[in-house]
C-alpha positions as CSV (number, residue, x, y, z in Angstrom):
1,X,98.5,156.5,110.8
2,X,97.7,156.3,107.1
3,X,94.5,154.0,106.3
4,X,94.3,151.3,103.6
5,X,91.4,151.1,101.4
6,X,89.5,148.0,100.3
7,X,90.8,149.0,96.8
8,X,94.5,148.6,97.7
9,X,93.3,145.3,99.2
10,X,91.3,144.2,96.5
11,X,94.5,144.8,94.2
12,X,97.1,143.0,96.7
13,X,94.9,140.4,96.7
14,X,94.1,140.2,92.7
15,X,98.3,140.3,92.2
16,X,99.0,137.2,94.4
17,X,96.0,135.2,92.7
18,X,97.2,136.4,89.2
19,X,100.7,135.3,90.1
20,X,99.9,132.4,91.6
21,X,97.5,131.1,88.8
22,X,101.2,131.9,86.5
23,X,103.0,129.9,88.6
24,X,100.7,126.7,88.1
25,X,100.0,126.8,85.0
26,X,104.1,126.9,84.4
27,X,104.1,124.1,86.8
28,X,101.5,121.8,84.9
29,X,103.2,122.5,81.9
30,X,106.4,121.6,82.9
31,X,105.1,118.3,84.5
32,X,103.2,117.7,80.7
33,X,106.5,118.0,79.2
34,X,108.4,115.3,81.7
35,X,105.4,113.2,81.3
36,X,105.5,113.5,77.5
37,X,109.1,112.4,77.9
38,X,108.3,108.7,79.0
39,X,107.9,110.6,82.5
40,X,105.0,107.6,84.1
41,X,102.3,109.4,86.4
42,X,103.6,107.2,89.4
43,X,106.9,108.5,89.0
44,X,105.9,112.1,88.9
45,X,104.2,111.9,91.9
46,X,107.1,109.6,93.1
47,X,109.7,112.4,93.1
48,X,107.6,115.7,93.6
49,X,105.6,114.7,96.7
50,X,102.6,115.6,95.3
51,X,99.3,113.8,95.7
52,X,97.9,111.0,92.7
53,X,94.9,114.1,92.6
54,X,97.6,116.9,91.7
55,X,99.6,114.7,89.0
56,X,96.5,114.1,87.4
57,X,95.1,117.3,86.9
58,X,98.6,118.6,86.0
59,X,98.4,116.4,83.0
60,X,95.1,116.7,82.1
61,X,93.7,120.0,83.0
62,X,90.3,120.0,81.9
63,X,90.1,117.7,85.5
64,X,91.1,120.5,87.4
65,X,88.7,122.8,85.6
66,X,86.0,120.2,85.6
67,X,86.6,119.6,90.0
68,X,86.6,124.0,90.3
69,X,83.5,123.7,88.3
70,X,81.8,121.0,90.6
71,X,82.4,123.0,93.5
72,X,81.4,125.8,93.0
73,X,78.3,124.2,91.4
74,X,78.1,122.2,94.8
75,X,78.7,125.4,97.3
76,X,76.1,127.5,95.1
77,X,73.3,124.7,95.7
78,X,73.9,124.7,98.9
79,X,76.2,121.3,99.2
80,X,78.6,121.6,101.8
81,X,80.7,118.8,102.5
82,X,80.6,116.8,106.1
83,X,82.4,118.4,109.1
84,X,83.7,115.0,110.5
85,X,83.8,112.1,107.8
86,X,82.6,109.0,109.1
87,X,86.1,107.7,107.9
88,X,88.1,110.0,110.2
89,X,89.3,109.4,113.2
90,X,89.0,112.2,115.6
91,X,91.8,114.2,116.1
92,X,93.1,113.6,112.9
93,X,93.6,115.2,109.5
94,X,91.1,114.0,106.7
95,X,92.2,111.3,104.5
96,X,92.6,111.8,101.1
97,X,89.7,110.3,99.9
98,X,87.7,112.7,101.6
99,X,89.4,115.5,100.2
100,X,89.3,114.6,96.6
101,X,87.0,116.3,94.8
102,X,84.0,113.6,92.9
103,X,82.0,113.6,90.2
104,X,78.5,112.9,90.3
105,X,75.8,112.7,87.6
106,X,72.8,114.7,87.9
107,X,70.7,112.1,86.6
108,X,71.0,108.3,86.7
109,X,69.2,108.1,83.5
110,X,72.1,109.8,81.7
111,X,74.8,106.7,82.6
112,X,74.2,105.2,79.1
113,X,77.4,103.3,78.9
114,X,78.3,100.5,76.9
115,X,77.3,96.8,78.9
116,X,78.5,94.0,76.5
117,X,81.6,93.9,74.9
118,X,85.5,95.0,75.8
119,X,86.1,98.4,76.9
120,X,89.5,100.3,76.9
121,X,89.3,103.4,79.2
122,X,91.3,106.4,79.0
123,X,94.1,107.2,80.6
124,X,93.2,109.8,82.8
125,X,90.5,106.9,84.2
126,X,92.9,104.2,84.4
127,X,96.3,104.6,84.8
128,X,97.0,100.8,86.0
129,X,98.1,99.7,82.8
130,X,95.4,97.5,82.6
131,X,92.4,99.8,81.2
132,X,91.0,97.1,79.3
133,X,87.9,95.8,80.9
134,X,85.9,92.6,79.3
135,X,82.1,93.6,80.2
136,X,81.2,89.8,80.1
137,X,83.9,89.4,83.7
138,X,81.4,90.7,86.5
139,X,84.3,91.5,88.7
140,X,86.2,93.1,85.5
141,X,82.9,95.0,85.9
142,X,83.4,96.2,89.0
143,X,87.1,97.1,89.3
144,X,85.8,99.5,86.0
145,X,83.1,101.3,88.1
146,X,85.4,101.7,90.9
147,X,88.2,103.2,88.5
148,X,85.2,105.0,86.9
149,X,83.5,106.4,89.9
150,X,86.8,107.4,91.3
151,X,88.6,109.3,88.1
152,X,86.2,110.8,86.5
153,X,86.7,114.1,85.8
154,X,83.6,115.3,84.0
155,X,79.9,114.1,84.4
156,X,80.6,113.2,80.5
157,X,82.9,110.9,81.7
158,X,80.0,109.1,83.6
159,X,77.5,109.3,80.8
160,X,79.9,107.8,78.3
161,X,81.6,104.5,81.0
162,X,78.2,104.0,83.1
163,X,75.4,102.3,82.2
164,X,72.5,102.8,84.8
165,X,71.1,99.4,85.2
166,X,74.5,97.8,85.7
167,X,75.9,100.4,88.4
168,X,72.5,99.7,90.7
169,X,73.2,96.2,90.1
170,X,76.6,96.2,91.5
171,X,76.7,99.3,94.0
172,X,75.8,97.4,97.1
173,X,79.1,96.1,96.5
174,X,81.2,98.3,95.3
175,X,84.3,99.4,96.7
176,X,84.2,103.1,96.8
177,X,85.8,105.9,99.7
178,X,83.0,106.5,102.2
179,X,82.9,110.1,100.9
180,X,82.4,108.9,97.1
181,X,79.7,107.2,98.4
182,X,77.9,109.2,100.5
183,X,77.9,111.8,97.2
184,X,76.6,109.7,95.3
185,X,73.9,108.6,97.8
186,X,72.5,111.9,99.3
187,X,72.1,113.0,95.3
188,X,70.4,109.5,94.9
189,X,68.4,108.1,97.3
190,X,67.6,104.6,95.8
191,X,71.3,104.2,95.6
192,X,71.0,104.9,99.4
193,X,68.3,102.4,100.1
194,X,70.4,99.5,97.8
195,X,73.2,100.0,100.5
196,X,70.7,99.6,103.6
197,X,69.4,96.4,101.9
198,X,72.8,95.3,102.0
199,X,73.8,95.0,105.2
């Protein structure tokens, strides 16, 4: 019996990730161009199956780069994420806000965002229709963080949207998935404490 070498392996292994990379980005490309077409992001996701999560960094891959980045920053510090979400139900499959990949700052101090005004986000933030966000509206506000927390796909994204003093004013009461959340919470523990107060 002839044996294989790690070599071969290594090369059978480098072909199908080389291939399979190919096929994607042909696939996000195509998706850009139907998109680009009138194509909405709903409708996309509508007729291919996929998740909101893969439409979106189909059409705007620097998310997709920015969520491989995160991770492997996360799994080289040591982050792993939690066996059993509090969300899930034993038995049963994660839901898909505990898969989604998240962004979190590294510094609270760094969410300078604007706090007075009318914002308009971007569209790979806010896809509702309705990305413009009157800062004076407190629950305006808060349906912004959500949007915020939940999209963003680059800590720039925080920096330039958050502003510090209004997102510990209103995270006790904000919406988020439980594994958003707990993200943001083990990285922050006064954001933590808020939450405890809370309830």
């Amino acid at each position: 019996m002839e044996l294989f070498t790690e070599d071969e392996l290594d090369q059978v292994i480098t072909g199908y990730e080389t291939s399979k990379n190919a096929a994607l980005r042909r696939r996000d490309e195509r998706l850009r161009d139907f998109h680009a077409h009138g194509w909405r992001p709903v409708d996309l996701q509508r007729v291919t199956g996929y998740s909101r999560e893969t439409i979106r960094q189909a059409l705007h891959p620097e998310v997709r780069q920015a969520a491989n980045t995160s991770r492997r920053k996360d799994i080289s510090a040591g982050v792993k994420p939690a066996a059993e979400p509090a969300t899930n139900v034993p038995g049963r499959p994660a839901g898909y806000g505990d898969r989604k990949p998240y962004v979190v700052a590294e510094r609270l101090d760094d969410l300078r965002g604007p706090t007075e005004g009318t914002v308009n986000l971007a569209q790979h933030l806010d896809w509702s229709g309705k990305a413009s966000y009157d800062l004076g509206k407190p629950a305006r506000v808060a349906s912004m963080y959500r949007a915020i927390l939940n999209e963003a796909s680059s800590p720039d994204d925080l920096h330039h949207w958050i502003d510090r003093r209004l997102l510990v004013q209103l995270w006790p009461s904000l919406w988020l998935p439980a594994a958003l959340r707990r993200l943001w919470e083990s990285r922050f523990p006064e954001l933590a404490a808020l939450s405890a107060e809370a309830v």
